[in-house]
N, C-alpha and C positions, 0 to 999 in steps of 0.2 A: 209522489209521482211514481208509477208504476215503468220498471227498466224494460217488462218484456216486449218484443215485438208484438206490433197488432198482427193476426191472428187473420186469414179470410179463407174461408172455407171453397174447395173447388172439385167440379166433377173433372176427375182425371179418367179418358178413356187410353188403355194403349191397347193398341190393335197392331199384329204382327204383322209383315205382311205375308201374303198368300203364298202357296205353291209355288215353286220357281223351278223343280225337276232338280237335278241331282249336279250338286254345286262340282262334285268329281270331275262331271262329266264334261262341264263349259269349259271353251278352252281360251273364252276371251277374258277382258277385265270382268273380276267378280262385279262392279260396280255397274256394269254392263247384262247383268241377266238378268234377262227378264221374265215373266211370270211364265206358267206353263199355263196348256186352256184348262186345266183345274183351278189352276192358281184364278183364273179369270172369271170362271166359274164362281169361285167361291166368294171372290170379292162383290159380285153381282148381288149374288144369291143376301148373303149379309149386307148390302147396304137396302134394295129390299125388304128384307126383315125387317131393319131398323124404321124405313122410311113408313112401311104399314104401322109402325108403334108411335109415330106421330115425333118421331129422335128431331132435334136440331140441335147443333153444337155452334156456339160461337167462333171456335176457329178449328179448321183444320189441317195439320202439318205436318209434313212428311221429309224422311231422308231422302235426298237424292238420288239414293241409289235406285236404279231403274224398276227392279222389283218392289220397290216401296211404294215408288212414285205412281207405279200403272196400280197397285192396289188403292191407294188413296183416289185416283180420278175414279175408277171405277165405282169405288164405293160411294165418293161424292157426287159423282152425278147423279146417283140414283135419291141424294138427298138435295138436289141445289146447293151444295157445299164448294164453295172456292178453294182452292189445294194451293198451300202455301210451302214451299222446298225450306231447309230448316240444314246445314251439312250437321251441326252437331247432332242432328237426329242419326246420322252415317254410323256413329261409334267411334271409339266405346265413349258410353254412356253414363256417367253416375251420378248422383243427387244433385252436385251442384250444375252440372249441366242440364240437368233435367228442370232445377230449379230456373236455370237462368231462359231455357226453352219456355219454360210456364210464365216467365216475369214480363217475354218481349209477346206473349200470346191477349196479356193484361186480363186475366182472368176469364172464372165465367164457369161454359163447358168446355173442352178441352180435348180435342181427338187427336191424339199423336202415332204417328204410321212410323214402325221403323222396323229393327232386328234382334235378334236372340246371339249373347245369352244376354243382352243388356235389360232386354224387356222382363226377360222372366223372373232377372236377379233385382230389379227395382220393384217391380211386384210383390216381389216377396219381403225384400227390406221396407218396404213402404206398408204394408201389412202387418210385420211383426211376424211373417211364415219361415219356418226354417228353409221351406225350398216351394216352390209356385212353378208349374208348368206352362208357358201360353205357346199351343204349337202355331203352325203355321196357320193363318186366315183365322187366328181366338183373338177375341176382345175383350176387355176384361173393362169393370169400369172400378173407378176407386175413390172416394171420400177422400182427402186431404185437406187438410191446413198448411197454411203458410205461415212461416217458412216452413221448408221441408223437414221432415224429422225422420230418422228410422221410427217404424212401429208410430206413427205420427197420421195413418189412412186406416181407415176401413175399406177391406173389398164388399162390394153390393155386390156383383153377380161375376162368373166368369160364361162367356158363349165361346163352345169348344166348335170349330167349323164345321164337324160329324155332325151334330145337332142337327146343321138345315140343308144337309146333303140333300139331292134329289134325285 
C-alpha cells in the first residue's frame, strides 16, 4: 500500500489586486482603501480579456479587504463569477493557509484575489523561482498538485496589467 497522499492536480490563478493609489497617502483603515479609477479600470479591462478567452473558474475568492474585494466584483461580473470573501486571503499568507483556502474552495479552477508580498512570494515558492513579480491588477495562473509543495506548480502564463492597458 502506497503512504503518499493522492495527488490532484488544480489551476491556481492568483490575481493581485488592482491600483488602489498610494497606501501613504490614505489616512483611514488600510483595510478600508479602496481601488483608484485605474485600479478599476484595470480590473474591468482584465476580466474582459479573460471573458472574450472563453475563462470560467469554479470558485472565486477574495480578501476582504476593500481593495481586493472591488477588484474581484469587478473582474467577476465581467465573467458571471460569484465573489466569495475568504479573511485569510487578508494575510499574511503562506502554503498552508493557502493550502487550506484551496481545500474549503474543493478544487477545480481556482481564482484567488488578494495582496503582496504574500502573492508574489507564493508564486514564486510554488514555482521553484527564486523571486516572481505580480504587480498590482497581474494574474498569473499555476499548475499545482495537492497537497501543496514548494517547487510542487508550474507557472503557465504570468498577465502583467501594462499588457491590456488602453
Amino acid at each position: 500500500m502506497d503512504d503518499q497522499p493522492e495527488r490532484h492536480d488544480v489551476e491556481l490563478y492568483l490575481l493581485r489586486h488592482a491600483h488602489a493609489g498610494d497606501p501613504g497617502a490614505w489616512e483611514g483603515d488600510d483595510a478600508a482603501r479602496p481601488l483608484s479609477e485605474k485600479g478599476r479600470r484595470q480590473s474591468e479591462r482584465l476580466g474582459a480579456f479573460m471573458a472574450e478567452r472563453g475563462f470560467s473558474a469554479d470558485a472565486l475568492i477574495t480578501s476582504p479587504k476593500l481593495r481586493a474585494l472591488q477588484t474581484a466584483e469587478l473582474f467577476g461580473a465581467r465573467l458571471s463569477l460569484p465573489v466569495v470573501e475568504d479573511r485569510r486571503l487578508a494575510g499574511p499568507l503562506d502554503l498552508d493557509g493557502l493550502a487550506a483556502v484551496m481545500d474549503a474552495a474543493g478544487g477545480g479552477r481556482v481564482v484567488l484575489v488578494g495582496h503582496d508580498p504574500d502573492f508574489s512570494e507564493l508564486a514564486a515558492t510554488l514555482c521553484g523561482a527564486a523571486y516572481l513579480q505580480l504587480k498590482k491588477g497581474a494574474l498569473c495562473r499555476l499548475d499545482v498538485a495537492l497537497p501543496l509543495q514548494p517547487a510542487g506548480g508550474i507557472l503557465r502564463w504570468l498577465l502583467p496589467p501594462d499588457l491590456l492597458a488602453g
